[in-house]
C-alpha positions as CSV (number, residue, x, y, z in Angstrom):
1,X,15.7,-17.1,2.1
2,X,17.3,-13.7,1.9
3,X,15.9,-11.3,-0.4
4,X,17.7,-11.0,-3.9
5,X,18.5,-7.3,-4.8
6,X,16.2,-6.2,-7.8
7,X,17.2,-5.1,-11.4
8,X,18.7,-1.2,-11.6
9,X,16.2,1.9,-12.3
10,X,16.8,4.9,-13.0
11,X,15.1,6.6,-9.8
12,X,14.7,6.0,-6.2
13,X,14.9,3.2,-4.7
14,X,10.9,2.3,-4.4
15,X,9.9,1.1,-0.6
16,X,6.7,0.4,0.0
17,X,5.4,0.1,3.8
18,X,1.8,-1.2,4.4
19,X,0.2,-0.5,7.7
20,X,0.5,2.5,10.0
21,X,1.3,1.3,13.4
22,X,4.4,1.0,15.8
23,X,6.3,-1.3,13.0
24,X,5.3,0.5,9.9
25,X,5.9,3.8,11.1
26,X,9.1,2.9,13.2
27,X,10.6,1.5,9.9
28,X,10.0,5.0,7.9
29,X,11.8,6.8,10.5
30,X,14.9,4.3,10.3
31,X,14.7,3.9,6.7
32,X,15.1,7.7,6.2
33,X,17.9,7.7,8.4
34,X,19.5,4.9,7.1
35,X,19.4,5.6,3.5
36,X,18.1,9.1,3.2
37,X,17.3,10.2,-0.6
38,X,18.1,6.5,-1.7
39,X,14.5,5.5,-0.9
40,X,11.2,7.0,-1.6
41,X,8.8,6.0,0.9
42,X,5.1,5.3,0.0
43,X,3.0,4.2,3.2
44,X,-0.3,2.4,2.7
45,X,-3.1,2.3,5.4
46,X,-6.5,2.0,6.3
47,X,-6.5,4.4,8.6
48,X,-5.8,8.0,8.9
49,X,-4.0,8.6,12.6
50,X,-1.7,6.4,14.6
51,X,-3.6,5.3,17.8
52,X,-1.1,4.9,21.1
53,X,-2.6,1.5,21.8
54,X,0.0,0.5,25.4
55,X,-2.2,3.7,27.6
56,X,-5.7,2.8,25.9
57,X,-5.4,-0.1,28.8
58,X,-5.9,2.9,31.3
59,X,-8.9,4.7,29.9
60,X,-11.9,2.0,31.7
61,X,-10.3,3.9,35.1
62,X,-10.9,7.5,34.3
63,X,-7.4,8.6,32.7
64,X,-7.0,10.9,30.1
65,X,-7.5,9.0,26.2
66,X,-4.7,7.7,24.8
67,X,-3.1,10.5,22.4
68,X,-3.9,9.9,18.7
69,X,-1.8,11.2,16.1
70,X,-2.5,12.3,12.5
71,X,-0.6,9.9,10.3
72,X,-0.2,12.7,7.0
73,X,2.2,15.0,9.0
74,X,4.1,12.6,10.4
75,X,4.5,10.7,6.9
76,X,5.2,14.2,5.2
77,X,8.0,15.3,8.1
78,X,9.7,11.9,6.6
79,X,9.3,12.6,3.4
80,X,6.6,9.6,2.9
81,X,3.7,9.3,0.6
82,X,0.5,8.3,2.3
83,X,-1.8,6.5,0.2
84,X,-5.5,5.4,1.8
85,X,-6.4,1.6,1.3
86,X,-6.4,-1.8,2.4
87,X,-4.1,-4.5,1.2
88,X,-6.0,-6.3,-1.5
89,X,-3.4,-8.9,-3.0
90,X,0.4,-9.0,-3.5
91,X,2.0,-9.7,-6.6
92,X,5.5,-10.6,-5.9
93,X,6.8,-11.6,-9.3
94,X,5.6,-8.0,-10.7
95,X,6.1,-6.5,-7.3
96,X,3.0,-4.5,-7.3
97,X,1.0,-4.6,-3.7
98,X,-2.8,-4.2,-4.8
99,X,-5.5,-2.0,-2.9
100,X,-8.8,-2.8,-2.6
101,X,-9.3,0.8,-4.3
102,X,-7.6,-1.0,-7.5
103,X,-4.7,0.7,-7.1
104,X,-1.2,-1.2,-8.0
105,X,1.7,0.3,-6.4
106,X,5.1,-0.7,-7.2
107,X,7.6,-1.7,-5.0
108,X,11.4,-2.5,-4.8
109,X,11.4,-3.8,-1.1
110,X,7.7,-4.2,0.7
111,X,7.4,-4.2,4.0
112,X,4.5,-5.6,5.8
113,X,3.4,-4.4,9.3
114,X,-0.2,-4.4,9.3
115,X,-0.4,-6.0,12.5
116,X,-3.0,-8.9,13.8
117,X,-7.0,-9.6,13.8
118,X,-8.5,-9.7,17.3
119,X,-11.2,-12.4,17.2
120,X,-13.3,-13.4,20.5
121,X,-11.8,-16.5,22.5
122,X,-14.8,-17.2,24.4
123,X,-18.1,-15.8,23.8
124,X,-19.9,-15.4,27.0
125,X,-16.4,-13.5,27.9
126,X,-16.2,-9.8,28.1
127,X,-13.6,-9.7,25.3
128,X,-10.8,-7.2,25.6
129,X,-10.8,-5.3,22.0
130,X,-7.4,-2.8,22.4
131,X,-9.5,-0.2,20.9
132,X,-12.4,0.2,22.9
133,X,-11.9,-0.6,25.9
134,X,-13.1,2.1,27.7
135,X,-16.4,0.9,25.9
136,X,-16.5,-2.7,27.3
137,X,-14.5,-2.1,30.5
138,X,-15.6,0.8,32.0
139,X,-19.3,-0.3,33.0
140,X,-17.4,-3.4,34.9
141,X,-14.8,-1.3,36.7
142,X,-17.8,1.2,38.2
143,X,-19.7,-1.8,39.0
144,X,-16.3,-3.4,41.0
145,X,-16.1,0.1,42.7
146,X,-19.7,0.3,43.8
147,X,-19.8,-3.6,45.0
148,X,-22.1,-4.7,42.6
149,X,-19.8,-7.3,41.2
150,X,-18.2,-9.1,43.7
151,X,-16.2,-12.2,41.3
152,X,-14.7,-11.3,38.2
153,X,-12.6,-14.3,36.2
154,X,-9.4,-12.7,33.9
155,X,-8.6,-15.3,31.7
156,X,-6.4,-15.7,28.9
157,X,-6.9,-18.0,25.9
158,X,-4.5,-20.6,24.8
159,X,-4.1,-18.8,21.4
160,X,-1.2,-16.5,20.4
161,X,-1.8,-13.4,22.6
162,X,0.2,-10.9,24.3
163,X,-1.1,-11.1,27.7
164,X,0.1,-7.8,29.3
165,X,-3.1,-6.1,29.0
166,X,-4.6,-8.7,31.3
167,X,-2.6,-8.4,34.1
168,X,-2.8,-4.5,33.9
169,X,-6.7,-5.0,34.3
170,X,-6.8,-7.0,37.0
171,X,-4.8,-5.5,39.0
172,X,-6.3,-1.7,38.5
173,X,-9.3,-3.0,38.8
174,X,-8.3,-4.7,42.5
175,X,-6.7,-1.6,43.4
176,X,-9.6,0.5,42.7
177,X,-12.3,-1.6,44.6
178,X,-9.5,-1.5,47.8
179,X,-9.8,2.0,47.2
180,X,-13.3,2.1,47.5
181,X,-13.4,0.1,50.2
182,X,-15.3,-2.7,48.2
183,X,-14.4,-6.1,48.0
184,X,-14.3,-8.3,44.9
185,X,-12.8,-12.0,44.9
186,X,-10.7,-12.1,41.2
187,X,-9.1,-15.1,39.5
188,X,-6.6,-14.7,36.7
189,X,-6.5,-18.1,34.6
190,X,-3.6,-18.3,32.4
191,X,-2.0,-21.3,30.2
192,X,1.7,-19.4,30.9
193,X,4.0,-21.6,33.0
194,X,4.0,-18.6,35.5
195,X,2.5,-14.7,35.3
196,X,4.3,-13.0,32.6
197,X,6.7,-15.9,31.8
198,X,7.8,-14.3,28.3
199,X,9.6,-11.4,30.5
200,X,11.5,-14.1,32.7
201,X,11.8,-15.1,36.4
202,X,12.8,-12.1,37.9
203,X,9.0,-10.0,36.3
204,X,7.0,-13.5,37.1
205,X,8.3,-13.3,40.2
206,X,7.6,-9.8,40.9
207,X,4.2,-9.9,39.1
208,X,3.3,-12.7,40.9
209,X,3.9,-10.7,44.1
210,X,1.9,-7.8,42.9
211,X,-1.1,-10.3,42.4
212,X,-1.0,-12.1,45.9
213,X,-0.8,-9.2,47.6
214,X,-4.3,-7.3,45.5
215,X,-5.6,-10.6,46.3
216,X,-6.1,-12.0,42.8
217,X,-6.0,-16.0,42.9
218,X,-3.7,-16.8,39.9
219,X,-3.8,-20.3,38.1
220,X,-1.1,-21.0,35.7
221,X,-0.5,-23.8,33.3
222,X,-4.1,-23.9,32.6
223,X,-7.1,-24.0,30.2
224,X,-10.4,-22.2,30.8
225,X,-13.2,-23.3,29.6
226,X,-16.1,-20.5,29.8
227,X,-19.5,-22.6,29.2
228,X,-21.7,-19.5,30.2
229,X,-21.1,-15.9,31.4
230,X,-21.0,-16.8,35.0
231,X,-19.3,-20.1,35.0
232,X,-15.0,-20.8,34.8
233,X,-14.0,-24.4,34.6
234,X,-10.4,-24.4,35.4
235,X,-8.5,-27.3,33.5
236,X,-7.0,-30.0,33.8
237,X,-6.8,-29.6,37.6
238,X,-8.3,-26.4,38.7
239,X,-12.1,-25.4,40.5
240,X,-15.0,-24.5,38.8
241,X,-15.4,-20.5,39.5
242,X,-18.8,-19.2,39.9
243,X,-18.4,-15.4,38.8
244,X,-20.3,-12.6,37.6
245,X,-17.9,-11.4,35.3
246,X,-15.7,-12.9,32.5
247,X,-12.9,-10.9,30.8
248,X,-11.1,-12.5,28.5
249,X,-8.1,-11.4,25.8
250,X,-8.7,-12.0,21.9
251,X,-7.4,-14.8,20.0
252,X,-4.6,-13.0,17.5
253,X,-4.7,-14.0,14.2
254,X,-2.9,-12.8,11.3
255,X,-4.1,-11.1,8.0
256,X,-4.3,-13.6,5.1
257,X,-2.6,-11.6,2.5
258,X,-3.0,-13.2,-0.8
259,X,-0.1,-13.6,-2.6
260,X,2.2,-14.1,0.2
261,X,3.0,-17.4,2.1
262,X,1.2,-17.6,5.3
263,X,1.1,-20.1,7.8
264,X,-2.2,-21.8,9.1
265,X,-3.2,-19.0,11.1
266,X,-2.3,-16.2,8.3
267,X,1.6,-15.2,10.1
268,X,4.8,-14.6,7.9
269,X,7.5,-17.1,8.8
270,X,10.7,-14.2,9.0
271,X,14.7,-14.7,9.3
272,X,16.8,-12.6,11.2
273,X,16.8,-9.7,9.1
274,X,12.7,-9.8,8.6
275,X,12.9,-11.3,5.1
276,X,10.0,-13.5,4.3
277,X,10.8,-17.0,2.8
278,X,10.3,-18.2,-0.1
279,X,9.3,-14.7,-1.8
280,X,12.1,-12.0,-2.8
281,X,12.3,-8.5,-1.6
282,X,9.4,-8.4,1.1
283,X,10.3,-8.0,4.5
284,X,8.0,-7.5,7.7
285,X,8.1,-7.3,11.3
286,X,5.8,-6.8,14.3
287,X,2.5,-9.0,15.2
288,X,1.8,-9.9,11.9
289,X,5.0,-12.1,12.3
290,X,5.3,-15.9,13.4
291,X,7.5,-14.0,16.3
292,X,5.8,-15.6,19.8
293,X,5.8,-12.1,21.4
294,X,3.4,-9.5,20.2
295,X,4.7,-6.3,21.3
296,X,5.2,-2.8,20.2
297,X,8.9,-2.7,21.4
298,X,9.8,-6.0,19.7
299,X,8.0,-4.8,16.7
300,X,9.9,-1.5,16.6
301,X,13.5,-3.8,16.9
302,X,12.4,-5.7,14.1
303,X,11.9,-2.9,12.3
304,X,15.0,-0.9,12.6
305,X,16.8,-4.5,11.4
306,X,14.3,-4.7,8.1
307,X,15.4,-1.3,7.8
308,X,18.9,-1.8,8.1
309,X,18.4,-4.6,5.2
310,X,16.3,-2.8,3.0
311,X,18.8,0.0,3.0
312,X,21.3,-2.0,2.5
313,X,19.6,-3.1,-1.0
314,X,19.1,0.4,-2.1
315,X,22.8,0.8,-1.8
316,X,23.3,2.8,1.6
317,X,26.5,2.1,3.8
318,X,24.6,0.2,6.8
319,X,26.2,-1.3,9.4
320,X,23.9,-4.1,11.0
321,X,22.9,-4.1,14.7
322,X,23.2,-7.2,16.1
323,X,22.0,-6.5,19.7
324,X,19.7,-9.3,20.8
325,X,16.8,-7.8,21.2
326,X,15.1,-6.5,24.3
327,X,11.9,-6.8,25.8
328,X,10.5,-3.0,27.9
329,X,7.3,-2.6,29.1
330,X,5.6,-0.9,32.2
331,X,2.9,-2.7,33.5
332,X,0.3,-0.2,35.3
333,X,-1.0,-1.5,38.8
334,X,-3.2,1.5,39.9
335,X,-0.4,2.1,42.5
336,X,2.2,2.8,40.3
337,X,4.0,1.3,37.4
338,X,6.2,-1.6,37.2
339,X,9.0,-1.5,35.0
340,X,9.7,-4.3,33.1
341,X,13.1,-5.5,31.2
342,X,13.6,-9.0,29.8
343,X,16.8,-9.6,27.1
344,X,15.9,-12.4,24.6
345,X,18.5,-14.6,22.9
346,X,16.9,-16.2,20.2
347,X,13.7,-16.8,21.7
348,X,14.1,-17.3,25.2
349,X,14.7,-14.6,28.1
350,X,18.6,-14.0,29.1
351,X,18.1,-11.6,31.2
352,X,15.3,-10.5,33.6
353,X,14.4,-7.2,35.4
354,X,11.7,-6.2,37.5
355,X,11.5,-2.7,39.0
356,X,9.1,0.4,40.4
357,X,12.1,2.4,38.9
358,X,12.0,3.6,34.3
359,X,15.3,2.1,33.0
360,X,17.1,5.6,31.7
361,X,16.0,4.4,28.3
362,X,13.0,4.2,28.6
363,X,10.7,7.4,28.2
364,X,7.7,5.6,26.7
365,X,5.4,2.8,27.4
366,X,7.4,1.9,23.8
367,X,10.3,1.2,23.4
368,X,11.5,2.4,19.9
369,X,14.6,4.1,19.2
370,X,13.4,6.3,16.8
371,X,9.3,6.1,16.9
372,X,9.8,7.2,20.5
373,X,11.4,10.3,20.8
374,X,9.4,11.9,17.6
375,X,6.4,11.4,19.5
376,X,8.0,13.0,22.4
377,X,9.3,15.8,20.2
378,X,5.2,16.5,19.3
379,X,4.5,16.9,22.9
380,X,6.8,19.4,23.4
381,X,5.4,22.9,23.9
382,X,6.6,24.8,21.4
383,X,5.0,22.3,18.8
384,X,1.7,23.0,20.0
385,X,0.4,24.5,17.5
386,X,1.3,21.6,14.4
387,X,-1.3,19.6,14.0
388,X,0.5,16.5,15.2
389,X,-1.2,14.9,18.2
390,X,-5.5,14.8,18.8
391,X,-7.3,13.1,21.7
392,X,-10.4,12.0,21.6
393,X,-12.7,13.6,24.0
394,X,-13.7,11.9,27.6
C-alpha cells in the first residue's frame, strides 16, 4: 500500500524519525538533502550518542573502542530536533507517535528505524550482545591465547540473525591462539546453505577458505542443539562436540510497536519504497524490517529510498534511485580484512565479490552514501575540537 499524501498545512512538512542508529540517522541526512526547508525533522530516541556497532566486533582482541558519537550535534548540523524517549504507541489515524514520557508528537510522514531486540538463542551459550562484547568475549579470547580452552563451538541459531559477527570471531580468535602458539580445536555450526551464503558464491567460497585454512571445522545446513555449556549436538546429521566453550549469536526480534501492524515476530512488512502496509504515511527501513538481511549498509539503502519518497510527499523534485541494492561489508580475520561485495536483485545475490582489496567506495565498515562520509568529516583534524566523536576508555 503506498502512502496517501496528507491534507495541506500551513508549515513544514512534519517528519518524524524514531530511533538513532545507521537507518534513522542515514534518512536525516538524505531527507535534508532531498527536500531541504520542506521538512522539519524531529528525531526521537532512547539514547543520547550513536554507537559504531560493525568495529565493537574487534574490541574482545585489544583494539581501540569503537568511536561513539553524540547524537545532539549531529541532529543540530541537520537542522533536526532531538527529543529523548521511547516509542510508547502509534496513532496512525491522528498521526501522533506517543513517548513513554507522555509526549504526543505529530507527524506528516513517520519513519521507523529503531532497529531489533537481541534475545538469547541458547542459554548455556556465551551469547554475543553487539554492545558488550568486550564484556562477554574478552575473558574467552585470553583464555584461547593462554591454552586454557582448547574447544570452543560458534554457532548460529536458526532465527533471523545477521551472522557476520560470527565468522569475524572465530576467525580472530584462531588467528590469535596461532599467534600464541596455542592450539584450540573450533567448530562453527551454522543452518546457512554455505558460510556467508546471503553475500553469494564467490564470499562463501572465499570465507569458506579463510575457515579451512585457521582450522575451524564448519558445518552448514544444520541445527545446534546446546543441552549444557560443554555439549553441541550437531543436527540432523552432524557429531556431538564436547567443548569448553559455547558462543552463540542472539535471536533478532523486532519491537512490537503498538499501533502499527507487525508480523508474529514484531517486523514491518515494507514495499519497495519502505511504505508499511496497510497504514498511511509511515515508512521504515533497516532491521526492524521483514527484510532477511540485517545490515547497516542495507539499512542505510533503504533509507535514502524512504527518503526519496517522503520527500517526494512534502513536494520536493526527487528523482527515485532504482539501483538494486548492494550488499558491503569487511569481514576482519586477525590477518587482515576481507572485503565483501554481493548485488541483490530482489532478494537473492546477482553478483558476488570476495577480495583482500576496499572496493573505491568503500571508506567504512558502512556503506552509506551520506551517514558515511559525515562521520569521516568528524575525524578529520581540523574538527577536533567539536564535540562530535567520544570513545569510551579501554
Amino acid at each position: 500500500m503506498t502512502a496517501s499524501s496528507p491534507e495541506p498545512s500551513s508549515g513544514p512538512f512534519e517528519v518524524v524519525i524514531a530511533g538513532g542508529g545507521v537507518g534513522a540517522l542515514e534518512t536525516m541526512m538524505a531527507l535534508r538533502k532531498f527536500a531541504a526547508d520542506r521538512v522539519r525533522i524531529t528525531m526521537v530516541c532512547d539514547n543520547d550518542e550513536f554507537v559504531y556497532r560493525p568495529l565493537i566486533v574487534r574490541e574482545a582482541f585489544a583494539y581501540p573502542p569503537a568511536p561513539r558519537y553524540p547524537l545532539a550535534p549531529i541532529a543540530a548540523d541537520h537542522g533536526a530536533q532531538l527529543v529523548s524517549g521511547r516509542v510508547a504507541w502509534v496513532n496512525p489515524e491522528e498521526r501522533l507517535l506517543n513517548t513513554d514520557g507522555g509526549e504526543a508528537i505529530r507527524y506528516d510522514a513517520l519513519l521507523v528505524a529503531l532497529g531489533t531486540q537481541a534475545r538469547p538463542y541458547y542459554p548455556h551459550a556465551l551469547t554475543v550482545d553487539g554492545l558488550a562484547l568486550d564484556d562477554t568475549l574478552h575473558a574467552l579470547a585470553r583464555n584461547v591465547n593462554e591454552g586454557r580452552v582448547r574447544r570452543v563451538a560458534f554457532v548460529v541459531p536458526p532465527a533471523a540473525v545477521w551472522a557476520l559477527p560470527i565468522y569475524e570471531l572465530a576467525l580472530m580468535m584462531a588467528h590469535g591462539a596461532y599467534s600464541m602458539s596455542e592450539h584450540c580445536a573450533m567448530s562453527l555450526v551454522t543452518p546457512e546453505a554455505a558460510p556467508l551464503e546471503m553475500f553469494g558464491t564467490q564470499v562463501s567460497g572465499g570465507v569458506s577458505a579463510l575457515l579451512a585454512l585457521n582450522g575451524i571445522d564448519v558445518f552448514t545446513a544444520s541445527q545446534a542443539e546446546v543441552p549444557d555449556s560443554r555439549t553441541v549436538r550437531v543436527k540432523p546429521y552432524g557429531p556431538e562436540l564436547a567443548v569448553n566453550r559455547v558462543v552463540a549469536l542472539p535471536a533478532l526480534v523486532g519491537a512490537d510497536i503498538r499501533g502499527l501492524p507487525v508480523t508474529a515476530d514484531g517486523f514491518l512488512a515494507v514495499d519497495e519504497s519502505g511504505a508499511v502496509g496497510g497504514v498511511d504515511g509511515v515508512y521504515a527501513v533497516g532491521d526492524i524490517t521483514d527484510f532477511p538481511v540485517k545490515f547497516g549498509g542495507v539499512a542505510a539503502q533503504q533509507a535514502d529510498t524512504a527518503a526519496a519518497a517522503i520527500a517526494a510527499l512534502a513536494g520536493a523534485t526527487v528523482t527515485p534511485d532504482t539501483a538494486e541494492p548492494k550488499i558491503q561489508g569487511i569481514l576482519f580475520t586477525g590477518d587482515g580484512p576481507r572485503y565483501l561485495t554481493a548485488q541483490l536483485s530482489g532478494r537473492s545475490v546477482s553478483m558476488s565479490r570476495f577480495s583482500e582489496r576496499p572496493p573505491a567506495e568503500l571508506k567504512q565498515k558502512i556503506f552509506a552514501k551520506y551517514l558515511a562520509p559525515y562521520l569521516d568529516q568528524l575525524e578529520r583534524p581540523e574538527r577536533s575540537e567539536r564535540p562530535g566523536r567520544t570513545t569510551v576508555p579501554s
